[in-house]
N, C-alpha and C positions, 0 to 999 in steps of 0.2 A: 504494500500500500504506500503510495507516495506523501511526502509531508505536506502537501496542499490540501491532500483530502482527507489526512487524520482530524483536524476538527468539524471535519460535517459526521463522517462516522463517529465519532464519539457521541455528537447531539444525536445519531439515529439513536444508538444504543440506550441513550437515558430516556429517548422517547418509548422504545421497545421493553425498558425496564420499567414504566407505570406501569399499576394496574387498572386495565378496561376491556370494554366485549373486546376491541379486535386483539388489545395482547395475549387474551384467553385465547382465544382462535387461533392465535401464532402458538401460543405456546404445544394444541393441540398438536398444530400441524410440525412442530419443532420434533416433539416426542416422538409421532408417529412416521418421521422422514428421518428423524438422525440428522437434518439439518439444522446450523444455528438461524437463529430469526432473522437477522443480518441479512443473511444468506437469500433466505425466502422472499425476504420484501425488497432486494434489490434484485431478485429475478423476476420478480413480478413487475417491480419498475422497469425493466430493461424489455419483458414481454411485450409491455402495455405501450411502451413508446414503440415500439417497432409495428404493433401492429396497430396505433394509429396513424404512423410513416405511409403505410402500406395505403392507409386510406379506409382500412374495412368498416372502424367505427368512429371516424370524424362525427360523420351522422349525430350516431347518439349523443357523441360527449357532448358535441352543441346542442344536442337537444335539450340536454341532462341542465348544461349550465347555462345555455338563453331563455332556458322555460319553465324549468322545475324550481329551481332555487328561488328565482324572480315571482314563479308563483306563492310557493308559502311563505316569502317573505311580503308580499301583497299581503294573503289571508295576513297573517301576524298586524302588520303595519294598521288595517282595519280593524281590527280587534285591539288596538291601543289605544287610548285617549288624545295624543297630541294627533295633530292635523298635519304635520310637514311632511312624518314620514308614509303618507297617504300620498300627500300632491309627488312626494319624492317617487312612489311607485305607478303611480297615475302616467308620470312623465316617460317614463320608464316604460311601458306598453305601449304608447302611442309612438315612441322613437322604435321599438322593436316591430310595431306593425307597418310601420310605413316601410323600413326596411325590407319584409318580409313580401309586402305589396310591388317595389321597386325590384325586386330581386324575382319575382314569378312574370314583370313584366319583360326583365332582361333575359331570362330564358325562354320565356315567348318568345322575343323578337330576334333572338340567336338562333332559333329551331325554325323561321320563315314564318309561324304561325301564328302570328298575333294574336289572342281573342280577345273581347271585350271584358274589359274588367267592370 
C-alpha cells in the first residue's frame, strides 16, 4: 500500500470498525468468505465503478439520486414546519422537470421524430 493512500484506509477501517446494519452485514460476509472487510468493500467499490464505466447502470444511479432522494427529502421538507425548505424542494422539481422535458425533446429531435409535447 503506498503512503498516499494509508490515510484514507485507515478512515475506511474506523469506519468499518463502528457498529451498524451494514458492519453487521460485512462482518457476516467477513466470516463466511475469510475475507477482511477492507477487502470486500473495496471490491465492491472497484465492481460498482467499472460496471457503471461500462454504462449498464448509469440509468439507475441517476435515477436513485435525481429522484429518490429528492423525493423523500420533499415528503420530509413538507412535513416540517418552516417554509424554505419546501420552496427549496419546490425549486428543485421544476428545474428537474424542465430538464427532463428538454432532454425527451433532444432525443426526439436526434431520432428525426419530433412529437408534440
Amino acid at each position: 500500500m503506498t503512503a498516499c493512500l494509508a490515510p484514507y484506509m485507515e478512515k475506511l477501517d474506523n469506519c468499518l470498525a463502528e457498529k451498524n446494519v451494514l458492519t453487521e452485514y460485512l462482518d457476516l460476509a467477513e466470516s463466511k468468505t475469510g475475507l477482511p472487510k477492507r477487502n470486500i468493500v473495496l471490491g465492491a467499490t472497484v465492481l460498482t465503478l467499472v460496471w457503471l464505466a461500462i454504462g449498464i447502470g448509469s440509468s439507475l444511479l441517476c435515477s436513485v439520486v435525481c429522484f429518490v432522494y429528492p423525493a423523500y427529502k420533499s415528503f420530509k421538507a413538507v412535513e416540517s414546519p418552516e417554509g424554505d425548505d419546501d420552496r427549496q424542494w419546490l425549486t428543485y422539481w421544476i428545474v428537474y422537470s424542465t430538464f427532463n422535458i428538454l432532454e425527451y425533446a433532444a432525443d426526439s429531435s436526434s431520432s428525426g421524430s419530433l412529437c408534440t409535447i
